[in-house]
Structure formats: structure tokens, C-alpha cells
C-alpha positions in Angstrom: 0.0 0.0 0.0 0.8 3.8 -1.0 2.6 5.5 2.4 0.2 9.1 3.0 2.5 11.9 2.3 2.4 15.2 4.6 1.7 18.0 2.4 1.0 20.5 4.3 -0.8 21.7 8.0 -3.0 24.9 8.9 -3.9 25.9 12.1 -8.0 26.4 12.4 -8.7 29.9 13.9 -10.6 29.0 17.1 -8.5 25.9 17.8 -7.5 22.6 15.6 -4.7 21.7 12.9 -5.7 20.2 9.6 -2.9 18.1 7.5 -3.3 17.9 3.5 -2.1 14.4 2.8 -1.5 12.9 -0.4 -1.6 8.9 -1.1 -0.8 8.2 -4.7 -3.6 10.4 -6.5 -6.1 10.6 -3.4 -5.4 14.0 -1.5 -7.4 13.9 2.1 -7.3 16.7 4.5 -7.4 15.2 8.0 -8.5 16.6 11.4 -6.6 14.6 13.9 -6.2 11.1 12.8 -10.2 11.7 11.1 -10.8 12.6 7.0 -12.9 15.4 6.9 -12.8 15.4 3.1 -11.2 13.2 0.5 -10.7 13.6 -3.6 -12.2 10.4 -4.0 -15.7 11.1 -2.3 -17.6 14.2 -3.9 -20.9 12.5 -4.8 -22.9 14.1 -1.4 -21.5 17.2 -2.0 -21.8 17.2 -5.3 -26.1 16.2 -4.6 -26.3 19.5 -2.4 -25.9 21.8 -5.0 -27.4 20.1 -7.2 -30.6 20.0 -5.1 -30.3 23.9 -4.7 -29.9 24.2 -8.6 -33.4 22.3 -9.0 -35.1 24.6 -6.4 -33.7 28.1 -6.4 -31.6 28.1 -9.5 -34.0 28.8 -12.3 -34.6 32.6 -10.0 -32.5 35.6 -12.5 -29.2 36.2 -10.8 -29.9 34.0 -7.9 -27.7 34.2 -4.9 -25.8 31.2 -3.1 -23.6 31.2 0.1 -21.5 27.9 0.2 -20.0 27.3 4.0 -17.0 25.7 3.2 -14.8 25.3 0.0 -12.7 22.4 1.0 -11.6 20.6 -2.6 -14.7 22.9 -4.4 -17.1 20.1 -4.9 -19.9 21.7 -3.6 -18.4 24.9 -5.7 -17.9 23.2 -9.0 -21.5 21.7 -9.2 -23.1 24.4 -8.2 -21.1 26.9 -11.3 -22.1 23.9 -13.5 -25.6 24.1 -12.6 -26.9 27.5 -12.0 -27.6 30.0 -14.7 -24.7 32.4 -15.9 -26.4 35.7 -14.3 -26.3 33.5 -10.6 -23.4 34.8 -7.8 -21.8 32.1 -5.7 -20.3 33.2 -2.2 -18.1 31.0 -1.1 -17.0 31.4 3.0 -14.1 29.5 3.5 -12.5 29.8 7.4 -8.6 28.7 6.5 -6.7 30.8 4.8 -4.5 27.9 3.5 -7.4 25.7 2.3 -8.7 28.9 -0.2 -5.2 29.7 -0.8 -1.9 28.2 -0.7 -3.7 24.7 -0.7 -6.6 25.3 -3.2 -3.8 27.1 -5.9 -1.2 24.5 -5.0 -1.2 20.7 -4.4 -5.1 20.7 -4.2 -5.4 22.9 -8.4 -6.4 19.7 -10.2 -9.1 19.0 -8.0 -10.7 22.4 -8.5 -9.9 23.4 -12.0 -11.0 26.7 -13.7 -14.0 27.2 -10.9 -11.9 29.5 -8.9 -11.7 31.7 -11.7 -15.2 31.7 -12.6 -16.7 35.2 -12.3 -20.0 34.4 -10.6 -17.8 33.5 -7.6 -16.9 35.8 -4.8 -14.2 33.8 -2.3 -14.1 35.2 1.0 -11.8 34.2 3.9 -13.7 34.0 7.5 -16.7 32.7 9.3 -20.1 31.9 7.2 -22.0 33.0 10.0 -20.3 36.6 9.6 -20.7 36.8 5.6 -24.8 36.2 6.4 -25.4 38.9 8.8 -26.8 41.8 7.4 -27.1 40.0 3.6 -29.9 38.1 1.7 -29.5 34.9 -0.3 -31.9 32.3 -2.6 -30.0 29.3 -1.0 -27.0 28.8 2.1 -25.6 25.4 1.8 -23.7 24.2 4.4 -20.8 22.1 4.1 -18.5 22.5 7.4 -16.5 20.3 9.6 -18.4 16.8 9.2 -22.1 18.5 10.4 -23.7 19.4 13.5 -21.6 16.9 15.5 -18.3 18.7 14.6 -15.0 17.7 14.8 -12.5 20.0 13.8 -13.9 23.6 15.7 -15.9 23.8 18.7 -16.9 27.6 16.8 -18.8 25.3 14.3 -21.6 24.3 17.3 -22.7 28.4 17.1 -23.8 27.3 12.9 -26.8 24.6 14.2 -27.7 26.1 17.4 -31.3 27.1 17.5 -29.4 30.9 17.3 -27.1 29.9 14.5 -30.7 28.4 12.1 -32.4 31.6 12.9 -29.3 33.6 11.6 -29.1 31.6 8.4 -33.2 31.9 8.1 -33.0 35.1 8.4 -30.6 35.5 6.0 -32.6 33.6 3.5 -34.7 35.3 0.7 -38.5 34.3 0.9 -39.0 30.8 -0.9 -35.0 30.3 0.1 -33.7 26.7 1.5 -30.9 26.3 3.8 -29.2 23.2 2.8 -27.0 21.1 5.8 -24.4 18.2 4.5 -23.5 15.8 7.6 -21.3 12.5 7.6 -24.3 10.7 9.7 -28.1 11.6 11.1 -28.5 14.0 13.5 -32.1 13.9 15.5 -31.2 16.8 17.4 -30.9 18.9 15.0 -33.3 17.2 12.8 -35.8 18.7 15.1 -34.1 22.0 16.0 -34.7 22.6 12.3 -38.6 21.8 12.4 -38.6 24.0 15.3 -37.2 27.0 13.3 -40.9 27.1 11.3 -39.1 26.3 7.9 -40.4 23.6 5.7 -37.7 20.5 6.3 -36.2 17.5 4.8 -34.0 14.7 5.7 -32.2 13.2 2.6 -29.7 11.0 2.1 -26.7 10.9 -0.8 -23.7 8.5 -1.7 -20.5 9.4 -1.0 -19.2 8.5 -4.1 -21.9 8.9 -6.9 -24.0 5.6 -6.6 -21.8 3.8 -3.8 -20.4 4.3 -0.6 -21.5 5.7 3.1 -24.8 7.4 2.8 -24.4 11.4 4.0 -27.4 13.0 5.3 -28.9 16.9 3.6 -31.0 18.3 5.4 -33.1 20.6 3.2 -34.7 23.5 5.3 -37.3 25.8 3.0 -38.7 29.8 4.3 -42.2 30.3 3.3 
């Protein structure tokens, strides 16, 4: 078997370490000894966007906030699927995972879609970019969901407070979409308490095969 190879390690504002490690072709980014993300498994996140893109992204110059770039899955499915006239806000918390990582080792994985012009990349917190702004769909892709791993910070995001903020934030008819490596009930039913219109779905890691991820699918009336 292929030895992992360290290619690099970022310090998560709030607390944590993440390590980009290569084996062969696969590049994983690792919290701990734990993959939060690998180049082989896109097919959840890739179903997350695409869900939005059915729902919200027929609206003229929609707007999307993406939590999370990490390899640009989410990103690249979402610039293939909504219309041309659409703006994509991508919040992204490490500065080496939109940067040095995303332009370096990890350029492959995301091709041209950094370049695209309907996307605005912006270093910090999602839960800062959605004060104060309106958006057709937030999907949320950090740490590994509600039961987080990598930042304690992340907990503030599926709070009762942090759903209101992102409802809020939300245009009327907007969905809040939530990725997660496994179920959550708890926050299955913070969600229903929050008055928005919700969904539990399930996706394959990779395409048709692998762990089933959860999306939860939150709509505003």
C-alpha cells in the first residue's frame, strides 16, 4: 500500500490543525487522525448543489452562500448548474485551504472554478458573511455537520441561534441546505422548530456507492 505523504498543515482559527495528505492520487485533509474530506468522495456534496440548482436556480441572478470550499465540490457543481447571471459566495475559514492549498497541491481538484466570475471567495466565518445579507440558498458544508470535529466555533452554525441567523438571511422561498457525515435527530428537530419547511435526505459518498451522507433541506415560506 501507497505511504500518506504530509503536504502541508493549517492551524483552524478557534482551535484545531488540519494536515493535506497525499496517497498516490487521493489527497485527504485530516482533522486529527479523522478525514474530513477526500478527492475520492464528492458524490454528497456534489447532490447538495445540485438539489439547490433544481429549487432556487432557475430565479434571475440568484444568490448562493457555500460554508465551506474544502476541494470545491460543492463549488464546481453548483457553477455547472446554475444559470450564468447566478453569484456564488463561497465562505471559506482557513486561509491555507482557499489559498496556498486550493492554488497549490489541491489545483487539479478544482480546475478553472476558482476563476469563474460568478464567484466571490471570502476568507472568514459563514455566519459573519450572512449577517446583514440576503441569499436564494446557504448550503452548508463544514466540519463533518452538526456533531463537529475540527472547531468547537462550528456548534454556534446549528444552534437554535445559528438556524435563525441563516433563516434570516434567507430570501422568501429560500432553502438552507446542511451536509453531515451521519443523522442527527437533534438537529433534525431544531430545524422543524425553526418554522421552515424540512427535509432529511440521504446521498452517496461516491456517486452511486459508498457511506450514505445525510442533507437536510430546510425551505422559508
Amino acid at each position: 500500500m501507497l505511504p500518506w505523504v504530509e503536504l502541508g498543515r493549517a492551524k483552524v482559527p478557534g482551535g484545531g490543525e488540519f494536515r493535506l495528505m497525499q496517497r498516490g492520487q487521493e489527497f485527504t485533509i485530516f482533522a486529527g487522525t479523522i478525514g474530513l474530506m477526500s478527492s475520492r468522495q464528492s458524490g454528497s456534496e456534489e447532490a447538495m448543489a445540485k438539489i439547490a440548482a433544481e429549487r432556487v436556480g432557475g430565479k434571475p441572478k440568484a444568490r448562493i452562500l457555500i460554508g465551506g470550499l474544502g476541494m470545491g465540490f460543492t463549488l464546481r457543481r453548483g457553477l455547472a448548474d446554475f444559470r450564468p447571471d447566478a453569484e456564488i459566495v463561497v465562505a471559506e475559514l482557513v486561509p491555507e485551504i482557499a489559498g496556498a492549498w486550493a492554488r497549490g497541491p489541491l489545483a487539479e481538484v478544482h480546475g478553472p472554478s476558482l476563476d469563474d466570475p460568478r464567484l466571490s471567495l471570502r476568507v472568514g466565518d459563514v455566519g459573519a458573511v450572512m449577517a446583514g445579507d440576503k441569499f436564494d440558498a446557504i448550503l452548508l458544508d463544514v466540519d463533518n455537520g452538526p456533531e463537529g470535529l475540527s472547531r468547537p466555533g462550528n456548534d454556534a452554525l446549528y444552534s437554535h441561534s445559528g438556524i435563525a441567523r441563516a433563516k434570516a438571511a434567507l430570501k422568501p422561498g429560500g432553502m438552507l441546505a446542511v451536509w453531515s457525515v451521519a443523522p442527527d435527530p437533534h438537529f433534525t428537530k431544531r430545524l422543524q422548530q425553526s418554522g421552515m419547511r424540512v427535509e432529511e435526505l440521504k446521498a452517496r459518498a461516491h456517486g452511486g456507492r459508498g457511506a450514505r451522507h445525510v442533507i437536510w433541506v430546510a425551505t422559508k415560506d
